[in-house]
C-alpha positions as CSV (number, residue, x, y, z in Angstrom):
1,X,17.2,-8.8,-22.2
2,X,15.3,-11.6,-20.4
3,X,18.7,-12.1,-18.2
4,X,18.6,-8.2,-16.8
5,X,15.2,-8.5,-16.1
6,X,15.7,-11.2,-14.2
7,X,18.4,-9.9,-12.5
8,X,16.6,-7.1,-11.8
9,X,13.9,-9.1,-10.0
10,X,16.4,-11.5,-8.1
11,X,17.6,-7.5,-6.9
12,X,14.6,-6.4,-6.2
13,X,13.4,-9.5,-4.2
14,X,16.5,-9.4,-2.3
15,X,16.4,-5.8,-1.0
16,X,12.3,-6.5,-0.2
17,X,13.3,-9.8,1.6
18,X,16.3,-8.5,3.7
19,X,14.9,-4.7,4.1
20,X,11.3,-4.6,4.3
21,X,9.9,-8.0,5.5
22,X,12.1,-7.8,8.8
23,X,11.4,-4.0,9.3
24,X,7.5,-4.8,9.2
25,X,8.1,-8.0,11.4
26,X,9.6,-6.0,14.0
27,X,6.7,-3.6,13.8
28,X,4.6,-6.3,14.8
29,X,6.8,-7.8,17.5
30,X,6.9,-4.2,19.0
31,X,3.5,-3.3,19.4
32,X,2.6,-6.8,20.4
33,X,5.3,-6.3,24.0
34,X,3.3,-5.8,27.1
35,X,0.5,-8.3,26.4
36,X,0.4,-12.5,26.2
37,X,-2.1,-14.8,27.9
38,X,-1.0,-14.4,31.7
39,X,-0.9,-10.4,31.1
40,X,-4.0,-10.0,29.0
41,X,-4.1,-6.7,27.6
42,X,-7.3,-4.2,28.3
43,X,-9.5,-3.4,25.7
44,X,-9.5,0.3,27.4
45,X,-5.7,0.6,26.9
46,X,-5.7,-0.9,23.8
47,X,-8.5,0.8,21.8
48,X,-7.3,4.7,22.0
49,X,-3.5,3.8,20.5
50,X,-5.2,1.7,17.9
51,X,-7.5,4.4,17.0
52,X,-4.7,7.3,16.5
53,X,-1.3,5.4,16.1
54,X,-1.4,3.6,12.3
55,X,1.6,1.6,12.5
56,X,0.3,-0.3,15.3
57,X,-3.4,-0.3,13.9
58,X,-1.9,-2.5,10.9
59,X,-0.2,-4.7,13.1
60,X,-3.1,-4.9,15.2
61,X,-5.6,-5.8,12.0
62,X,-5.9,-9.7,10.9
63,X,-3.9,-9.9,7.6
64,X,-6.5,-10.3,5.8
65,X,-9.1,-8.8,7.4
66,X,-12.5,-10.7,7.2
67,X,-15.3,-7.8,5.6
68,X,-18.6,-8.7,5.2
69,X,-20.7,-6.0,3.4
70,X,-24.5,-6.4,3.3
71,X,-26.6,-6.9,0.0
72,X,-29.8,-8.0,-1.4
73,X,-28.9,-11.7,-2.3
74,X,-27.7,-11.7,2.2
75,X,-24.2,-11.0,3.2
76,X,-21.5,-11.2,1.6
77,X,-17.8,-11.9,3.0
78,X,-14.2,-11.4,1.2
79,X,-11.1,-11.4,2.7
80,X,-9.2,-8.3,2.2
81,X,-4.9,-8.1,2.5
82,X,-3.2,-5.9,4.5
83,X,-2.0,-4.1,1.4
84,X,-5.2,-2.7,0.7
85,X,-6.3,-1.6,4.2
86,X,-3.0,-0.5,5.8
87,X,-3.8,3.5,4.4
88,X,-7.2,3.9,5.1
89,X,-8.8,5.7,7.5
90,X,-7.9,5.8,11.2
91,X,-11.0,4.5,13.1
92,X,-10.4,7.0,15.4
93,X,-11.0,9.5,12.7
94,X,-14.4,7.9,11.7
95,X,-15.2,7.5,15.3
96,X,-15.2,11.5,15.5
97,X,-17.2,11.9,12.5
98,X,-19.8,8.9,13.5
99,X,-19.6,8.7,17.1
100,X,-19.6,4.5,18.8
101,X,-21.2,2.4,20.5
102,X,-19.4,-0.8,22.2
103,X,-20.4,-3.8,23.4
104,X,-18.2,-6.4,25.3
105,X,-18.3,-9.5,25.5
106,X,-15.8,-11.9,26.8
107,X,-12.7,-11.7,24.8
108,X,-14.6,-10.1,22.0
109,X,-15.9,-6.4,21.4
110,X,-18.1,-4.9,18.6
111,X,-17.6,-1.4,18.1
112,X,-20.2,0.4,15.4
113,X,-18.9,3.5,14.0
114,X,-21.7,4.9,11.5
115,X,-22.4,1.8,9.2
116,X,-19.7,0.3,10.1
117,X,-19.4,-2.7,12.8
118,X,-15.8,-3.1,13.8
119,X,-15.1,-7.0,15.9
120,X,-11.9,-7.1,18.1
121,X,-10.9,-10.3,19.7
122,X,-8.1,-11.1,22.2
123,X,-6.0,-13.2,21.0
124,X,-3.1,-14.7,22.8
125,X,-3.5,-11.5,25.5
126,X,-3.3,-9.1,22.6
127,X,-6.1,-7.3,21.0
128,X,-6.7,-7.3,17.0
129,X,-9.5,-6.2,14.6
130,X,-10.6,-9.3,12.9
131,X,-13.8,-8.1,10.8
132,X,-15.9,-5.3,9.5
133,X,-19.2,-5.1,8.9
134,X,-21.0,-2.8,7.0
């Protein structure tokens, strides 16, 4: 019994490790083409794909993403995986419920959407969300 379980895992491994873990790394090689530290990318071009295209929003999010939620002891930060992010809401979903504001800085953005704060920083040329703040 022990032996087909672990056969089954040595399977299961295999197919994750030659199937899925390339397919996602090409995901993020794709949607990091057209931007690198002599071509930096705009934050204007960058923020309406990441707000409506989900794929590219996950590749585009710090794995894990720094959150730091507000309480009465001060703030509190945890850093959440990518497994647990990559099927929530598009922000450009909870931008059209909330409305935003955005401030830029250099190589750094803030975007509030409802009680939310999101920080984007540019890094290598390329755009990603690297906190949220609520």
């Amino acid at each position: 019994m022990f032996f087909m379980l672990l056969a089954g895992a040595m399977i299961g491994g295999m197919w994750y490790s030659t199937r899925l873990l390339p397919s996602l790394a090409k995901g993020v090689q794709t949607v990091r083409k057209g931007c690198s530290l002599n071509a930096p990318e705009s934050f204007d071009t960058f923020l309406p794909r990441y707000q409506s295209d989900r794929m590219f929003a996950n590749a585009r999010t710090t794995d894990p993403l720094e959150t730091v939620i507000g309480g009465p002891d001060g703030p509190a930060t945890t850093m959440v995986p990518r497994t647990d992010y990559r099927n929530q809401e598009l922000l450009g979903d909870i931008v059209r419920k909330h409305g935003m504001a955005v401030r830029k800085e250099a190589g750094k953005v803030e975007l509030e959407a409802g009680p939310v704060t999101y920080r984007f920083r540019l890094q290598a040329g390329c755009w990603e969300l690297w906190q949220a703040e609520s």
